[in-house]
N, C-alpha and C positions, 0 to 999 in steps of 0.2 A: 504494500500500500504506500504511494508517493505523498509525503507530508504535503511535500509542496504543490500538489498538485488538489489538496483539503485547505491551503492557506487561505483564500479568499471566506471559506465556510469555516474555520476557527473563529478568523477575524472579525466575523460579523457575530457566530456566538458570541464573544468576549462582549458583543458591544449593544449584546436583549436583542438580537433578531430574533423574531417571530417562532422562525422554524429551523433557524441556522442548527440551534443547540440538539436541536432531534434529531437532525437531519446527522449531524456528529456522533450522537451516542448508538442509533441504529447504525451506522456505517463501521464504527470501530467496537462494538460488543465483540463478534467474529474472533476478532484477536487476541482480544482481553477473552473470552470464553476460551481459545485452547491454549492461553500461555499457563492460566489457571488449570484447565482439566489436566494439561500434561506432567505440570508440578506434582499437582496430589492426586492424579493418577482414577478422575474421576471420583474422589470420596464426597461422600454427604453435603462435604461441607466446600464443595465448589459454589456452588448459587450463592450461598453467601459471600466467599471471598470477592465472587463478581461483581456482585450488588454491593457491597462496598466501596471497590473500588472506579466505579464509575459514577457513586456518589461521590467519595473523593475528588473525582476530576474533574466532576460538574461544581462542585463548592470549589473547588483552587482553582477554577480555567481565568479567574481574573487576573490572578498571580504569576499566569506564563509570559512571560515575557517574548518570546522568541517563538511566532507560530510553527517555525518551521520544525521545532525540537519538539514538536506535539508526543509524536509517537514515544520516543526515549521516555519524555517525562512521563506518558503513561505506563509503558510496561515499567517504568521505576515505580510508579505507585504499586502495580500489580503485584508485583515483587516484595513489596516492603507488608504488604497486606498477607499475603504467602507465609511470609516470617513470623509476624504477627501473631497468624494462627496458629503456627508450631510454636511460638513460646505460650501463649496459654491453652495448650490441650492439657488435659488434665492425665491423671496414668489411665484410668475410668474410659478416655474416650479412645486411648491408644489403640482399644484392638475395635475400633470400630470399622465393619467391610463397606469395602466401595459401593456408594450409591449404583453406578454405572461405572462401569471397566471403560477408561479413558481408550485404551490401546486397544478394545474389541469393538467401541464406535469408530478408532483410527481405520480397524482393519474394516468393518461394514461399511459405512459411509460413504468412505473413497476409492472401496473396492480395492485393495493391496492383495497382491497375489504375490508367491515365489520369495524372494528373499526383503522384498518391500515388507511384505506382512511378518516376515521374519524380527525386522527392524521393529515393527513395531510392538511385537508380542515381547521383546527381549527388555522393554522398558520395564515389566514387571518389576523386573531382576532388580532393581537398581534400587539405592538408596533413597532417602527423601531430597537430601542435599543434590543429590546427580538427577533428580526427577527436575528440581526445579531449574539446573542448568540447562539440563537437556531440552525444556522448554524451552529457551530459547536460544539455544548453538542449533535444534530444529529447524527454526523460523530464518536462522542467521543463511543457512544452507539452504531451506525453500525460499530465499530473496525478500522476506516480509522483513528483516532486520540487517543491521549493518554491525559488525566487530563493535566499533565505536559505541553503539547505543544497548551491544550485550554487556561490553562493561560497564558502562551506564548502571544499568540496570542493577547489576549484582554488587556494583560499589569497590571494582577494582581497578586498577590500569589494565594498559590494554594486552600491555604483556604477560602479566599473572594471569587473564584472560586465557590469553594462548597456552600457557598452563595448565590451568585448570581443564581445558576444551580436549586436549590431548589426554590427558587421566580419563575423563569421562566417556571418550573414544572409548582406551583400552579396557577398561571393565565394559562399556558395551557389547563390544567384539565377545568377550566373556561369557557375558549374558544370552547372546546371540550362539554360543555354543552349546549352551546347555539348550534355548527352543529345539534346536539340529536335533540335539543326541536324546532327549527325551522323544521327538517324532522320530526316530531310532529302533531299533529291535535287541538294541545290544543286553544281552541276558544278565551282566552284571550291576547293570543299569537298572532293570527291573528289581533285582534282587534290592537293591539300593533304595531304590523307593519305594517300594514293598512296606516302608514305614512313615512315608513323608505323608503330611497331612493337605497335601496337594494344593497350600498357599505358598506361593514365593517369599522367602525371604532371605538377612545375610546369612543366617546357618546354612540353609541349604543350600545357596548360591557356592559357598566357601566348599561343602561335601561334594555337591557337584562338578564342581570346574576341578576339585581335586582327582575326581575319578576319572573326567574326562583326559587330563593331560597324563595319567597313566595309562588309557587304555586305547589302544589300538583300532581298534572297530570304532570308538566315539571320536576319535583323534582324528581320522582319515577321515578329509574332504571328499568327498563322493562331488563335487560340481565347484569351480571356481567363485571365490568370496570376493564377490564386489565390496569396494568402503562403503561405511553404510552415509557418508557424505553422496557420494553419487550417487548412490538411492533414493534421498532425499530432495535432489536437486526437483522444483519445478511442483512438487505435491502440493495440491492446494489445502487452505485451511479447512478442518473439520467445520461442518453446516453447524450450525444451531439445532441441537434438538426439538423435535418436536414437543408442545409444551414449556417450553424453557420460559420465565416467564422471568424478567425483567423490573422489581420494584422499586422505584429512588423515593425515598419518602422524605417529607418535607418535615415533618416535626415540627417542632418547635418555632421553625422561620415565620417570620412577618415576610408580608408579598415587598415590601422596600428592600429588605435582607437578602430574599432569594432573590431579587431580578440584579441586583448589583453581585451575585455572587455567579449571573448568565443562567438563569432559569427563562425559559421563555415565557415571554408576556402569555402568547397564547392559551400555554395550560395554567396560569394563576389565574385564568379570571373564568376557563373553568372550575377551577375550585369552590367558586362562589356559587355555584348550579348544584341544585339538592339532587339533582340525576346524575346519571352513568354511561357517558357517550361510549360506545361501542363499535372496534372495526374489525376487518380482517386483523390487523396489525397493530395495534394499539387502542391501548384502554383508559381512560382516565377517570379517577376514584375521588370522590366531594370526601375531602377531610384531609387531602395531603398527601397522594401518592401520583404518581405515575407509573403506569405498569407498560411495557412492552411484552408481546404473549404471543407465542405460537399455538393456536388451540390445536393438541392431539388427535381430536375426532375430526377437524374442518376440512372438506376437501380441497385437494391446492388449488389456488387461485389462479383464473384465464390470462392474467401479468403480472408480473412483481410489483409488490407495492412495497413502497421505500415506508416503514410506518415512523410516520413524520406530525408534527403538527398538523398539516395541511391535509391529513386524510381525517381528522376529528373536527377539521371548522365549521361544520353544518352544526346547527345548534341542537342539542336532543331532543327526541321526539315527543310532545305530551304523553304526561304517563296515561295510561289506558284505563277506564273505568274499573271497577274491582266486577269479576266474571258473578253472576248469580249463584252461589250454592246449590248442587246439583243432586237432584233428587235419588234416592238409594237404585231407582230402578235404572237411572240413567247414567250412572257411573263406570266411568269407562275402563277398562279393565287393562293392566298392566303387560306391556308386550312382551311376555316373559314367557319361557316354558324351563322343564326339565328340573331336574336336582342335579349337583356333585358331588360325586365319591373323594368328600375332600380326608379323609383316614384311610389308615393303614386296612386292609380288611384282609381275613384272615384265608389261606387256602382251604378249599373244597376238601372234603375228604377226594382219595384217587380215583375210588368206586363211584362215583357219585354221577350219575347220568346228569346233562344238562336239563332245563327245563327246555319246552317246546318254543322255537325262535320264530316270534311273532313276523310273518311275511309283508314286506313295507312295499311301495307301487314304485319298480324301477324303469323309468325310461332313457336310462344310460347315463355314463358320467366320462369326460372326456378329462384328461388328462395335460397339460403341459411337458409331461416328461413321459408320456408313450405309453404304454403299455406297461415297463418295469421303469423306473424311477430307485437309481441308486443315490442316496445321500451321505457322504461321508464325512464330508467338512464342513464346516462351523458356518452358516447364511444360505448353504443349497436349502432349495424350496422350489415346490411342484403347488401348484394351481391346479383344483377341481372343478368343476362344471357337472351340475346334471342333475339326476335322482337315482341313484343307489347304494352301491354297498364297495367302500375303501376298505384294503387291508394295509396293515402297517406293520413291518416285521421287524424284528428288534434282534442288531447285532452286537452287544458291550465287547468293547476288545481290551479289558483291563492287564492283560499279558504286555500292551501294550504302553498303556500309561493309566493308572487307577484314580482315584479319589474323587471328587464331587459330582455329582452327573446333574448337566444343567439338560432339565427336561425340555423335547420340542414344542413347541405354539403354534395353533391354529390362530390365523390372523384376518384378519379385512373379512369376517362371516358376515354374507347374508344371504338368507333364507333360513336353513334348521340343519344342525347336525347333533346328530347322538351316537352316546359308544354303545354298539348294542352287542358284543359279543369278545369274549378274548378267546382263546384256542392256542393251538400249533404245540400241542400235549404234555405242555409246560410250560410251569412260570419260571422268569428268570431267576427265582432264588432257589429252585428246583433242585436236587441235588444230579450234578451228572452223571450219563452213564459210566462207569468203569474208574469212577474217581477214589480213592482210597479211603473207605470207610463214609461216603460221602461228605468229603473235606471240600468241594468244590463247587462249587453251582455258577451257572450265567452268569453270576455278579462276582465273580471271581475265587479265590483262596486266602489264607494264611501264607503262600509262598509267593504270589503277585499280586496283593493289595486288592483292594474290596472296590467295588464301584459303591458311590454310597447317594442314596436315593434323598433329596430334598424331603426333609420333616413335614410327618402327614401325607405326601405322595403313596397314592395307592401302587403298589406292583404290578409292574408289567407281568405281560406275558408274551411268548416267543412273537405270537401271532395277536394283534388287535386288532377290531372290525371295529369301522364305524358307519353308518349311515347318514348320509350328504341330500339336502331338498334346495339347493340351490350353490353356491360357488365360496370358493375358503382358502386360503392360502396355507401349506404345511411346513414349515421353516425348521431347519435340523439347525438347533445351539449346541455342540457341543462343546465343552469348554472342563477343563479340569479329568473329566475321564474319555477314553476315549468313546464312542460308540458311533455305529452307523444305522443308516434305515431303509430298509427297500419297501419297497410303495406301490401296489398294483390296485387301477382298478376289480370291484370283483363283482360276485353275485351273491342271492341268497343260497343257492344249491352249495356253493362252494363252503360257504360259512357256516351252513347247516351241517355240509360233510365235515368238516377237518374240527367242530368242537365235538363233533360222536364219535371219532377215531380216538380209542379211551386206552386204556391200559393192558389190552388184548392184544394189539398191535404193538408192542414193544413201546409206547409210550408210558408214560408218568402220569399223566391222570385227562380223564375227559374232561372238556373247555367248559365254558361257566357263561350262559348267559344273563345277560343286563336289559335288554330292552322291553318293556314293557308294553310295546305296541300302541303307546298312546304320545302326547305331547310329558306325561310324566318321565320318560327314561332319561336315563342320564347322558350329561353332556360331558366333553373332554374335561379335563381339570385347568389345563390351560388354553382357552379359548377367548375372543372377544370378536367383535366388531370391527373394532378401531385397526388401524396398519400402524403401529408403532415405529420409530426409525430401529430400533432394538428389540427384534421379536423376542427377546430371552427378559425380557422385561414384561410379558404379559402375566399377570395376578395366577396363583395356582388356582384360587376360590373362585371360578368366571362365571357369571351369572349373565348369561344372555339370555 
C-alpha cells in the first residue's frame, strides 16, 4: 500500500473531512488485521488488539506530523498494542487456544499450495517474539513494508533489524522441517509422537528438529527448498473475515474533542439520531460507536462498496409502527426441523439388527466431484444437488500423524438434510481385525497415538449416510490428525444393504439406523446455512 499515494486522504482526515477519516480506517484495517493475526497467530484476542489500535490512530492522527510516514506510525502502534497485550496476560489466560488458526485462514483464503502452505503452516512452530517479527519481515517481503518502517516498528536500527530477520529465517527453515517430516511416514517419527498432545510448541519444536537432524529419512529432501523469502514474494494480504466487525467507541468524548482529534463530522451528528442507520458495510450505533461489519450470513455484494461515511448519508428510515400481536392460531411457526446427536452415544450391541430405514423420494443428486469424490487435505469440498441418499466414508490415518480430529462441515445448506443411517460394519472405535488383544481400533493404538474426537462429538462410523432435499456444500478440515473422506452419491437399496451386512459376514456389528422418516430425524452435528470463510468454524450444536 503506497503512503503516498493515501496523502491527499490522510491530509484531509487530519483536517474533519467528512469521509476522509472512513474512507482511511476501511482502507488500512486489511493491514492492521494480518500484522495483528500473524503476531498472535489468530488468538481470541486479535479483534481487540485491532480495535484498539485503530482507535489509537484515529485519537493520535492529529499528532502525525509527516503524512507520508502514515503507514510506519501505524504498524508502530500495532506493534506497541501486540506488546501490550503480552505484558498483561495473566498465567490464567496463557493457555488460552486460538480463536481462529491465523496460518489455516493464510492457507484457505489465499489458496497456498506446495511449499507456500508449507511456509505458512511452519508459523505455528514459532515463538510469540518470532510470531510478531515475522508479521512483519512477511509484509517486508510481500512489498506492503519497507526495512526502514520494520525497524520502525519493533524499535530497532536497521541493522539489528537485519539481525534479528536472519534468526527468524533460521528457526523458520526449522519449523518448516518438522511440517515436511511430520506429513512424513518416517516410523521413528510416529513413534515420537505417539505422545505429543498435537499442539505446537518450544518443547516439541526443540524434540522434533532434534530427531529430524538425526535421522535420515526426515533429513532427506525429497524436492528442492525454495527460501521461504521467495515464496513470499507478491502474496496478497489475508481478506477480512467474514463477520469481522470493527468497533471504535467514543466514550467519554465530547463531539469538540472527537472532531479535533479527526472523527468525522458525519458520524457525530449521527450520534445524535435515537436510530441505527444500517448498510452492506457499515453500521453506526446512537450512544458512541462506530462499527465496520462484515455480516457472515449476507450474500456478496453486485460491487464493492468502500464502507465509508458516504454509504450511511441517507438519513434513517422512520421507525415502523409496533406489528399487532398475533393471534395463537396465526403464529407462525419457526423454520426449523430435526434434532442433534450432540453426545457421545453408546455402540449397539453386535447382534442387534437395524431398525427398518424409512424410504425418502429420490430424484437424484448430482455431484461436483463425480461419482467418487476423494478428500484428503485440509478445504477439499464437493457440492451436492438433488434429493437423495450421500455416503461418507471415513479414512483416520493416525499411523500417520494423530491427535485432535477437527470434524468436516456441511456448509451454505438449503433445503433439508439429515443423517439417517451409519453402516460399513463398524464404528471407528471398533476394535480391529487381527489386532492384538484388540489394542487397536480406527482411531488408532497405544503404539501410534489416538485420533481424539472433539468433546461430545458423537462417533463415527466406517460408512455414514445422509439424506440431501436440496444443495450443501461438504468441506474436509482436517487439521491436527490426519484423516480422509470419500464421498459417493448413493441410494436407498444401497444403504439398506451394507447396514444388514451384520456380523455373519465377517463384520463387527450390523449398522444403526437414525432416521425417523419425518422432518424429526437428525441432522449432521456440524451443519448450517451460512458459507463461513473457515468451514472448521461451523458450531458442533447446528440447529437448522
Amino acid at each position: 500500500m503506497d503512503t503516498q499515494h493515501w496523502r491527499p486522504v490522510i491530509t484531509a482526515a487530519q483536517a474533519g473531512d467528512r469521509q476522509a477519516l472512513d474512507e482511511l480506517v476501511a482502507g488500512w484495517l486489511p493491514l492492521v488485521y494480518n500484522v495483528v493475526g500473524r503476531a498472535l497467530n489468530g488468538h481470541a484476542d486479535v479483534d481487540d488488539v485491532v480495535q484498539e489500535t485503530m482507535l489509537r490512530a484515529v485519537d493520535n492522527l492529529g499528532s502525525l506530523r509527516d503524512p507520508d510516514s502514515f503507514r510506519s506510525w501505524l504498524v508502530a502502534i500495532a506493534m506497541r498494542q501486540i506488546r501490550d497485550r503480552a505484558r498483561r496476560r495473566t498465567p490464567e489466560r496463557l493457555e488460552e487456544t486460538a480463536a481462529a488458526d491465523f496460518a489455516e485462514l493464510t492457507v484457505l483464503r489465499l489458496q497456498l499450495e506446495g511449499q507456500r502452505r508449507e511456509v505458512a503452516e511452519a508459523v505455528r512452530w514459532l515463538d510469540d517474539e518470532d510470531r510478531q517479527l515475522l508479521s512483519l519481515w512477511w509484509l517486508e517481503v510481500a512489498g506492503e513494508l519497507t526495512r526502514r518502517e520494520l525497524a520502525a516498528a519493533v524499535g530497532i536500527t536497521r541493522q539489528h533489524a537485519a539481525v534479528r530477520v536472519q534468526r527468524l529465517k533460521e528457526r523458520l527453515e526449522t519449523s518448516r522441517g518438522i511440517v515436511r517430516a511430520l506429513d512424513g511416514a518416517c516410523p521413528g517419527l510416529r513413534e515420537l509422537t505417539g505422545r505429543w498432545h498435537g499442539r505446537p510448541d518450544s518443547v516439541w519444536r526443540k524434540r522434533l528438529a532434534r530427531h529430524i537432524r538425526g535421522c535420515g529419512y526426515c533429513g532427506g529432501t525429497r524436492e528442492s527448498v525454495v527460501p521461504a523469502e521467495r515464496l513470499l514474494v507478491g502474496i496478497a494480504l489475508v481478506p477480512l473475515p467474514a463477520g469481522f466487525t470493527l468497533s471504535l467507541a467514543f466514550g467519554g468524548k465530547t463531539a469538540v474533542a472527537a472532531t479535533s482529534a479527526g472523527w468525522s463530522a458525519k458520524l457525530l451528528g449521527a450520534l445524535t439520531k435515537p436510530a441505527v442507520a444500517m448498510t452492506a458495510g457499515a453500521t453506526i450505533v446512537a450512544g458512541g460507536a462506530y462499527v465496520v461489519t462484515q455480516p457472515p450470513d449476507a450474500p456478496p455484494p453486485r460491487a464493492a462498496v468502500t464502507p465509508t461515511a458516504t454509504a450511511t448519508s441517507a438519513p434513517p428510515p422512520a421507525p415502523a409502527p409496533p406489528a399487532p400481536e398475533p393471534s395463537p392460531s396465526v403464529t407462525k411457526k419457526a423454520d426449523q426441523y430435526g434434532t442433534v446427536v450432540d453426545a457421545v452415544d453408546r455402540a449397539p450391541d453386535p447382534d442387534a439388527r437395524p431398525a427398518a430405514l424409512p424410504r425418502r423420494p429420490e430424484s437424484g443428486i448430482t455431484s461436483t466431484g463425480g461419482p467418487k469424490t476423494v478428500m484428503q487435505h485440509r478445504g477439499d469440498s464437493v457440492t451436492f444437488t438433488g434429493q437423495g441418499y450421500v455416503l461418507v466414508r471415513w479414512q483416520i490415518s493416525p499411523k500417520s500423524r494423530p491427535g485432535a480430529l477437527v470434524m468436516p462441515s456441511w456448509t451454505g445448506l438449503k433445503g433439508k438434510l439429515f443423517h439417517v443411517a451409519s453402516g460399513g460394519w463398524r464404528r471407528m472405535d471398533d476394535p480391529l481385525p487381527g489386532a492384538p488383544n484388540g489394542y487397536a481400533t480406527g482411531m488408532g493404538g497405544p503404539a501410534i497415538g489416538w485420533a481424539v474426537l472433539p468433546p461430545g462429538t458423537q462417533q463415527m462410523w466406517q460408512n455414514e449416510y445422509f439424506y440431501l432435499d436440496g444443495t450443501v456444500t461438504l468441506t474436509q478440515n482436517e487439521r491436527g490428525c490426519d484423516y480422509g473422506l470419500i464421498v459417493f452419491p448413493s441410494s436407498w437399496e444401497a444403504v439398506d444393504e451394507d447396514i444388514n451386512e451384520g456380523p455373519g459376514q465377517g463384520a463387527i456389528r450390523y449398522g444403526l439406523v437414525r432416521d425417523t422418516g419425518t422432518d424429526s430425524a437428525p441432522v449432521p452435528q456440524y451443519v448450517t446455512r451460512a458459507t463461513p470463510a473457515d468451514p472448521a468454524t461451523v458450531p458442533q450444536r447446528s440447529r437448522v
